[in-house]
N, C-alpha and C positions, 0 to 999 in steps of 0.2 A: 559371394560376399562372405568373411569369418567373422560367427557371430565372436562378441566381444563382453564381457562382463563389465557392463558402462551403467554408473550413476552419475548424474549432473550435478555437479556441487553448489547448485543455486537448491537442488532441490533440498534439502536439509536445513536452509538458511530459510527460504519461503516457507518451508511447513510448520520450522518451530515459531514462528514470527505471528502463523494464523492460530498455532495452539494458542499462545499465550496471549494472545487477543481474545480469544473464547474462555481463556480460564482467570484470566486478572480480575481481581477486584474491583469492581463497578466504582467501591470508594476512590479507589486510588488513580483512576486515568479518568476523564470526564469526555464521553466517547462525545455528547452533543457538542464539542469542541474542536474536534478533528473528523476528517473526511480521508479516507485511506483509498490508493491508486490500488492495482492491482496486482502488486508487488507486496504489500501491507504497510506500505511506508505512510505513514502519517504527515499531513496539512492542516495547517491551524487555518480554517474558517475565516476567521477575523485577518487573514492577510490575503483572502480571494480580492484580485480584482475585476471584476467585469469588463471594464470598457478592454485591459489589456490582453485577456481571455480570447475574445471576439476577434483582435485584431493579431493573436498569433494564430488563430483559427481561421482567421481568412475571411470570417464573419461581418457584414457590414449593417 
């Protein structure tokens, strides 16, 4: 196999996304507001459903 000088273009995208989640102003984003996947993509809380959760989850 020829190694190859490869970087993944998400990588760049996911690392500055976790910086500025550790550097942002506490004022300014209200973290007890959102719940982030592990991507760092942000979830407003207040539109979690449960019952719908459960039942894309297979969960009864």
């Amino acid at each position: 196999m020829k190694e190859k000088d490869y970087l993944a273009t998400y990588y760049y995208a996911e690392t500055l996304k976790y910086f500025y989640l550790a550097a942002v102003d506490k004022n300014i984003f209200d973290f007890n507001e959102f719940i982030f996947n592990t991507k760092a993509h942000p979830f407003k809380k207040s539109n979690f459903n449960n019952k719908k959760a459960k039942i894309y989850l297979g969960i009864n």
